[in-house]
GUVOZA-663788 format. One record per residue (C-alpha): x, y, z; residue in one letter. Coordinates in steps of 0.02 Angstrom, whole numbers, padded with zeros to 5 digits, always signed. Layout:
XYZA ...
REM end
This chain:
-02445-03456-01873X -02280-03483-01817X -02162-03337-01818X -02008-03366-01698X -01888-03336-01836X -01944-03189-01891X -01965-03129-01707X -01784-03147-01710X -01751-03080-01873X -01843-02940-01821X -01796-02918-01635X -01591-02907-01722X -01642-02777-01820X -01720-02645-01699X -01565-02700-01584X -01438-02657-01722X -01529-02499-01760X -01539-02422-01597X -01350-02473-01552X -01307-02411-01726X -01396-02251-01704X -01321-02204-01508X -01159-02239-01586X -01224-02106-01725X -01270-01978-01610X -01105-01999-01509X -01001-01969-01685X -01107-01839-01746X -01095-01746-01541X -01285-01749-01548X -01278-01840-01358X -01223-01682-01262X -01355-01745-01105X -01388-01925-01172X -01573-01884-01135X -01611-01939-01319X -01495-02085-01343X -01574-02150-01171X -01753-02124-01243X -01718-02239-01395X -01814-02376-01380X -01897-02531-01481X -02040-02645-01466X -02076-02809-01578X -02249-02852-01563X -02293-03001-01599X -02483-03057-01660X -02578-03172-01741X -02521-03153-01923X -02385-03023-01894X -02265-02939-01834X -02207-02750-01820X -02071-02655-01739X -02103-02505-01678X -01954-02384-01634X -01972-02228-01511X -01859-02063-01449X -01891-01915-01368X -01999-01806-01502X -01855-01676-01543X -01765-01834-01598X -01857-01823-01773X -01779-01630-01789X -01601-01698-01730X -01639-01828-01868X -01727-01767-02024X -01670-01570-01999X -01765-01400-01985X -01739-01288-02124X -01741-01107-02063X -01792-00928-02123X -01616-00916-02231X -01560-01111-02266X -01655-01242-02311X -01648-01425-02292X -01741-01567-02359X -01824-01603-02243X -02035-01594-02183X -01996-01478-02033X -01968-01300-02049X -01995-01145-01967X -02165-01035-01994X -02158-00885-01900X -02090-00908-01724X -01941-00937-01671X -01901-01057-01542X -01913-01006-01376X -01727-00973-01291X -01755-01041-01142X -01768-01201-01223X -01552-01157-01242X -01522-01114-01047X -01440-01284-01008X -01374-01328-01196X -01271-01133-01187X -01204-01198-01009X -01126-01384-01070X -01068-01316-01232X -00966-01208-01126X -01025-01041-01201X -00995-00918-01088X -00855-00771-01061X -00928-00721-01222X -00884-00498-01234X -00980-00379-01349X -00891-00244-01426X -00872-00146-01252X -00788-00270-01176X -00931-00312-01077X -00996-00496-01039X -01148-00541-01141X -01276-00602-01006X -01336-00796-01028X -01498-00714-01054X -01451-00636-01244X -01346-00791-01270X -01483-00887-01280X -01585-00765-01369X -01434-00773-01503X -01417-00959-01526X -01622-00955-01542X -01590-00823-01675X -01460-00919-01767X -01553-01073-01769X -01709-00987-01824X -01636-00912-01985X -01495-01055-02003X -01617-01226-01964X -01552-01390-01880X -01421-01469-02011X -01514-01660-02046X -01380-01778-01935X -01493-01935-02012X -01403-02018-01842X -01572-02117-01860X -01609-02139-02037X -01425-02203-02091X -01416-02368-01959X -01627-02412-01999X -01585-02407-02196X -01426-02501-02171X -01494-02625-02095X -01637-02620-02179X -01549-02692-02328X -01495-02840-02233X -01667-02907-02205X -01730-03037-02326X -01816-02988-02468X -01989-03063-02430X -01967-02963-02259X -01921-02797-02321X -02087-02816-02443X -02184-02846-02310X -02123-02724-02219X -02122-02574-02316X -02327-02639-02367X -02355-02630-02180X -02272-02453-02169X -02373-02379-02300X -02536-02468-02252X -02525-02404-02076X -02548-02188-02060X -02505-02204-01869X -02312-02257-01901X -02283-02073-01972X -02256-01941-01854X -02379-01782-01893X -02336-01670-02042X -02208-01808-02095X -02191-01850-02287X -02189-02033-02337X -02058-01997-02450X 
REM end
């Protein structure tokens, strides 16, 4: 089976999605490091009788995307927080390029980077990760482009296939 133009079709549309969707992150100020608009990625596979397109990003790409609703607002979104709150460490380098620092408590004294972090954990804990859909906008935009016979075929392919969903992700 011959399928060069919809290799094309289909190579155009990953392209547009992932320049789309660095452009996204940029606008939104989701690309502090770049580390996640570097990792996005796409791959058109091409077999016998098909094709797919399979798009990749660092994992907390998906939470930048879809959200995290937290202890006191929610989102809707699949991700949430149970019972832990994220570690602060994982906000060492983020509290350093946002600038944060010279921060006082009510003495007058510095706060050390230490309970910064602990702070912004906190906050995003109870608060959640506002959805940025930096992702989700460009593929559904352009999703709309693609013929109609494609898009069918597509979104049969989608729900056929239980690997394309990352874990504890709805299909909604």
């Amino acid at each position: 089976m011959q399928l060069k133009e919809v290799e094309k079709i289909m190579n155009a549309f990953a392209k547009y999605v992932v320049k789309e969707a660095r452009q996204e992150l940029v606008k939104k100020k989701k690309n502090t490091t770049n580390k996640l608009s570097d990792s996005l990625e796409y791959k058109v596979n091409r077999y016998k009788d098909s094709i797919d397109v399979l798009f990749s990003m660092e994992k907390y790409g998906f939470f930048q995307d879809l959200g995290v609703s937290g202890k006191k607002v929610k989102y809707n979104t699949p991700y949430s927080y149970g019972s832990k709150m994220p570690p602060s460490k994982a906000f060492d380098q983020w509290v350093i390029r946002k600038g944060l620092k010279g921060v006082r408590d009510k003495q007058g004294k510095f706060i050390p980077r230490k309970s910064l972090r602990y702070l912004v954990a906190r906050s995003v804990f109870n608060n959640g990760i506002k959805p940025s859909y930096f992702f989700t906008k460009p593929f559904q935009a352009a999703f709309k482009f693609l013929p109609q016979e494609l898009r069918d075929a597509f979104v049969f392919d989608i729900e056929q296939d239980e690997k394309f969903f990352p874990e504890n992700m709805n299909k909604n």
